[in-house]
N, C-alpha and C positions, 0 to 999 in steps of 0.2 A: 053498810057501815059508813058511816061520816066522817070527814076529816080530822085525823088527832090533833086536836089542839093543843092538851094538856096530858104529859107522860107524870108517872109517878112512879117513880126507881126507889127501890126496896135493897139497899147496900150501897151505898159509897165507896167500897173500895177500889181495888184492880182493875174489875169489871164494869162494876156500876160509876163509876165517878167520868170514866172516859165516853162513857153513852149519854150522861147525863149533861157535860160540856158540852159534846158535839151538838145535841140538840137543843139547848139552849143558846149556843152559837150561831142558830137559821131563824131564832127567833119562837121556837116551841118550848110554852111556857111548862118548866118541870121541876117539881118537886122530888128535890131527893130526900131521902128518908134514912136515918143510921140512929144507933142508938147510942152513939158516943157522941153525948153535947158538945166535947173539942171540937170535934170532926165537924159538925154541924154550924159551930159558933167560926170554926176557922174557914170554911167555904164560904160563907153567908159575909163575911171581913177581909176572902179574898188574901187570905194570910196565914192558908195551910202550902205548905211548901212541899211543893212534887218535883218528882226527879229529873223529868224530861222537860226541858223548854220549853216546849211546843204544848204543851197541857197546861203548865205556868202557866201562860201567855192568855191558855186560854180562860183559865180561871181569874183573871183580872182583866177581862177582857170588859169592858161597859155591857156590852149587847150580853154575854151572858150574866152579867152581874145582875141586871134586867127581869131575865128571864128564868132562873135558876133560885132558888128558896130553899134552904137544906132546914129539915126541922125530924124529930124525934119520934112523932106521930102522923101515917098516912091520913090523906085527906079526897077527897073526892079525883077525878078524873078520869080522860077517856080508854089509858090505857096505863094496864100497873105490870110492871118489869121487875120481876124476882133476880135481884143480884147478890145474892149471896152464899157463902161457903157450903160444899159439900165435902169434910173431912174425912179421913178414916178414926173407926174406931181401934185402941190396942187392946189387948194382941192380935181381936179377929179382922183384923184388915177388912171391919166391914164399913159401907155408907152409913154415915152419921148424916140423915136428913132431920134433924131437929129443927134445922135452921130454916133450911124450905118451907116445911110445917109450920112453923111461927113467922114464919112471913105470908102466909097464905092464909093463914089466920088472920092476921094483923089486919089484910085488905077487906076481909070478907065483909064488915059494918060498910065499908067507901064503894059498891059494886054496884053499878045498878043495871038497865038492860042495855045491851051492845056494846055493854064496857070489851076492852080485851084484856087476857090474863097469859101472860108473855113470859116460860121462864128460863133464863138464861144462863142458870148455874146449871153445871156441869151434872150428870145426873147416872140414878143409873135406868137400863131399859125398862118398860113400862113404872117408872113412876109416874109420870103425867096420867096416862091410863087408869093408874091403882088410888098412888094419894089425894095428887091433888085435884081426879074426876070426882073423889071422894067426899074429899071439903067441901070441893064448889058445891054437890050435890044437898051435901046436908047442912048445907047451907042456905038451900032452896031454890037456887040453881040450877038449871037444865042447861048444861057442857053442849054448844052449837047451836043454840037456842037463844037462850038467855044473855049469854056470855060466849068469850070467842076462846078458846085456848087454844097455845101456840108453844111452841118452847125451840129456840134460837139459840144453841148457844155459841159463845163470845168464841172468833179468832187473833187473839193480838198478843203482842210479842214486847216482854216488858224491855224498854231500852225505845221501841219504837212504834209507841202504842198509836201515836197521833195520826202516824201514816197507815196501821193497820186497820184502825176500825174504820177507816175512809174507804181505802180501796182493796181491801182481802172479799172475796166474796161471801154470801150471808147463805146458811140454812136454813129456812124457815118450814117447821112441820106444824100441822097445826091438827086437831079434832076432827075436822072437815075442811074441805077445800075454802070455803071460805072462812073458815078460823084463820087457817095459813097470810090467806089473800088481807084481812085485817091487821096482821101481826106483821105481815111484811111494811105495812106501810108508816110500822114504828119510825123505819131504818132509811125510808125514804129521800129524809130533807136533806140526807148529809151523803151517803152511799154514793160512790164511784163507781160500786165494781155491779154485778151480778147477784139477785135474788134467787132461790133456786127454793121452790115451793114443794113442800112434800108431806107426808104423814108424820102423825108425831112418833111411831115409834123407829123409822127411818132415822128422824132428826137428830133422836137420841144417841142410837149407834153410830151415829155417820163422824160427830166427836170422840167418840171412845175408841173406834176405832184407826181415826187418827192418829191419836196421840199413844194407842198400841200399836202401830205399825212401828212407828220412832220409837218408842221403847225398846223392839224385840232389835232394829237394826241398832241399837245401842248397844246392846246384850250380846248381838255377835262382836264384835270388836274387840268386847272387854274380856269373852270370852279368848278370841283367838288372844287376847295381853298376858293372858291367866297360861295359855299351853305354852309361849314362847318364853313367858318368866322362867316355866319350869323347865323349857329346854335350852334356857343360856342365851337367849338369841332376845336382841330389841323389836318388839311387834312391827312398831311404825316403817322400820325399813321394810318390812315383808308386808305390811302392807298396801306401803306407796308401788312395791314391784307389783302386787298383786292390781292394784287399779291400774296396771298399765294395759288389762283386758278392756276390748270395748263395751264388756256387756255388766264389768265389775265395779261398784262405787260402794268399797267397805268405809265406814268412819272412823275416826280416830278413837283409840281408849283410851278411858279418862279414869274419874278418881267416884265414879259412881254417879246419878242422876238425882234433880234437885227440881226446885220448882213446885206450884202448886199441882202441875198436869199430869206429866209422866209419871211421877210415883203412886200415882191415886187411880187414874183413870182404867187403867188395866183391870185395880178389882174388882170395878163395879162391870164388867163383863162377869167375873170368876163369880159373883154373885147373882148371878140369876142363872147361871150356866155350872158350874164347877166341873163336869164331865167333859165337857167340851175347849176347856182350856187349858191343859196341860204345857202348850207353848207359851202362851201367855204368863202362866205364873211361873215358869221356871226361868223366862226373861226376867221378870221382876226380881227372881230371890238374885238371880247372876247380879244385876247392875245395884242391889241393896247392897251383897255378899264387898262391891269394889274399894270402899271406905276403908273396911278392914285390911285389905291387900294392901291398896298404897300407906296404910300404917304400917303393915310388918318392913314394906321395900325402905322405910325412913329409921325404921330402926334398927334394919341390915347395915344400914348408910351412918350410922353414927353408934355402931356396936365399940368403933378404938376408941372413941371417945369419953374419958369418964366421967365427963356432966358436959355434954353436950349443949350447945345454945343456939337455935332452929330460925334462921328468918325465912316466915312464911308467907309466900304469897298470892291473893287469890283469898277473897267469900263470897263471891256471888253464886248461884249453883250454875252458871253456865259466860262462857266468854265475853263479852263486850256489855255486861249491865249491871245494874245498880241491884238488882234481884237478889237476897237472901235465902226466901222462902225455901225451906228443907235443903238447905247447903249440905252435901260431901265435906266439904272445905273446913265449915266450923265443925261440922263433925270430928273429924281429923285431927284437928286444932283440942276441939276440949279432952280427946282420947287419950292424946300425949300428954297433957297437962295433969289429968289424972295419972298417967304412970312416973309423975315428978319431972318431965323435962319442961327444960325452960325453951318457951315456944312464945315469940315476938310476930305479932298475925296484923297483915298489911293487905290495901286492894285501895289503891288511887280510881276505884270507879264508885267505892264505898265513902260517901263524906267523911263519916266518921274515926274512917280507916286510913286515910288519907295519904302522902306523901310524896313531898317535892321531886327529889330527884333519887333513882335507885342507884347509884355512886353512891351519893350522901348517905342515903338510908343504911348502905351496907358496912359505908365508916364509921354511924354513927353504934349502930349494933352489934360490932366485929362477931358474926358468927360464923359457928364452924362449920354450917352446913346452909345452903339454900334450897328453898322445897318452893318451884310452881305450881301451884294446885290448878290455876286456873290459866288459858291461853288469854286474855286479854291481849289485843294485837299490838300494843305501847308496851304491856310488860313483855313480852317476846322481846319485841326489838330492843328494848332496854337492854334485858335479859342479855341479847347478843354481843352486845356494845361494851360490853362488861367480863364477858366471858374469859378472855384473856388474865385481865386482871382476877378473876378470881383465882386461875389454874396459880398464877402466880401466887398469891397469897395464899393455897393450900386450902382453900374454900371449897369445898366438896359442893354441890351440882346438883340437886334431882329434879326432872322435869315429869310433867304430868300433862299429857294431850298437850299438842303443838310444839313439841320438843323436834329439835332440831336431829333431823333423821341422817341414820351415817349413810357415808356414801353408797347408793345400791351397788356400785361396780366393786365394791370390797367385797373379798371373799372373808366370811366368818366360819373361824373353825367352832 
């Protein structure tokens, strides 16, 4: 295999738009490919507006302005990087590979011999083996041969993607050792950390089961939230006592799981397995099941009240970022809005959502009740700095993961 010159990324979003800076940032000239002309029209004008600084920067950066071509139709090159959504379907909580499939598609006329075929979305196990050995093949394609496949997928962390995709380590599984050994060398120009070269159907699990591990330790938490609601007692104190073991690190319970990873990732195990996951999916129903809970504990919280008015804070589906995707939080938000309460929905890490100061915010929408949905490390401390003044105004209080734990030395009857 010869040196990649030229990458061709297949999705611009999340995934694909952070892979496609960095290496056009080292000078590897790459075509990203999306089929939203904004998207394409505003990368290519350096005037689509991302979250993170450091992505900013780099999209109006000269060198990758240079190097970087966003357009609607793939076109030739040495290696094509599938970055695009693998959703669930409803109600059967199955993968929805449409999108993989039509991007596999898309590349198959631009393929020629030694190209590499790299895919990076999230999957479930043997699809690289099933579908897309499938395509390439009737395609005319000989998988190790002809062509290299590889499948990588993405570690990064929305709020701090610029530092992840640099230095997180990479998985790279490929068809054959050398599919692998091709596929790594996408990741080369820019990569900090570790390559770790393996089979593709290794590669596949070694993601899923990541982000199932974190799901089920999620699920305990919310779990032990759900027995101590029922026995009168606040989880968080019992379970800041409880990590006082050396061997103990339970997390905090929240208002349920968001994002594009932990909700989705779990099934696509229960889908090729379903006998064998019985942990797995009973994790998922628990941290789905959490929405609903912290909706009844908001309506326990404003039962004296008889038209209630909710200032709520917190939409990202997890603490310190701009991330929406499958929020708890607006969950929550539009459930109560359905049942006629007036619910005023805030998150200073949300542009849109915005707000100066939480004083102000809370004089300017005198409510009766305040609801954190989310820990943001600024709304905490705000949160606290304010605490007093609330008790005093008769402002009733409810917090949601990072709430302020009562003293473990108090004895609770």
């Amino acid at each position: 295999m010869s040196e990649i010159e030229k990458v061709v990324v297949i999705g611009t979003g999340f995934v694909g738009l952070p892979l496609a800076l960095s290496l056009a940032a080292e000078g590897v000239e790459v075509i990203g490919v999306d089929i939203d002309e904004n998207v394409t029209e505003a990368i290519n004008d350096a005037s689509l507006n991302l979250d993170e600084s450091e992505m900013q920067a780099l999209l109006e950066d000269d060198t990758v302005q240079e190097h970087l071509v966003a357009q609607n139709a793939p076109e030739e090159g040495d290696a094509f990087v599938i970055s695009v959504p693998t959703p669930l379907t409803h109600p059967e909580k199955s993968p929805d590979l449409s999108y993989v499939q039509a991007a596999i598609e898309s590349i198959l006329p631009y393929l020629s011999q030694g190209d590499v075929v790299n895919v990076e979305s999230t999957i479930p196990p043997l699809t690289c083996d099933t579908l897309v050995t499938d395509l390439l093949t009737d395609a005319g394609f000989e998988v190790g041969d002809d062509v290299h496949l590889a499948h990588s997928p993405e570690r990064i962390l929305p709020g701090n993607v610029f530092e992840e995709i640099v230095s997180n380590d990479r998985i790279v599984g490929g068809a054959t050792p050398d599919c692998a050994a091709a596929a790594a060398a996408i990741y080369e120009p820019f990569l900090e950390a570790d390559i770790y070269e393996t089979d593709l159907l290794s590669a596949e699990l070694c993601k899923l089961m990541e982000n199932t591990f974190r799901d089920i330790n999620v699920a305990v938490a919310n779990e032990f939230a759900l027995i101590c609601d029922e026995l009168g007692i606040g989880a968080q104190q019992v379970i800041d006592l409880a990590n006082n073991h050396p061997r103990v690190d339970i997390l905090s319970p929240g208002i349920g799981v968001g994002g594009h990873c932990l909700p989705v990732d779990p099934w696509f195990l229960n889908e090729v397995d379903p006998e064998h996951t019985n942990l797995i999916t009973t994790a998922r129903r628990i941290n789905d099941m959490m929405p609903d809970f912290a909706t009844k504990r908001i309506r326990r919280a404003t039962a004296e009240y008889t038209d209630p008015h909710i200032l709520a804070l917190g939409a990202s589906y997890k603490p310190n970022t701009y991330d929406q995707r499958n929020s708890p939080a607006k969950e929550i938000v539009e459930d109560l809005r359905l049942d006629g309460y007036s619910v005023a929905h805030y998150d200073d890490h949300v542009p849109e959502m915005g707000y100066d100061d939480l004083r102000s915010l809370v004089a300017e929408e005198s409510p009766d009740v305040v609801v954190q949905f989310v820990a943001h490390d600024d709304t905490v401390a705000a949160i606290d700095g304010i605490r007093g003044r609330l008790a005093d105004q008769g402002i009733e209080l409810l917090q949601f993961g990072g709430a302020e734990p009562l003293d473990p030395t108090q004895h609770v009857q």
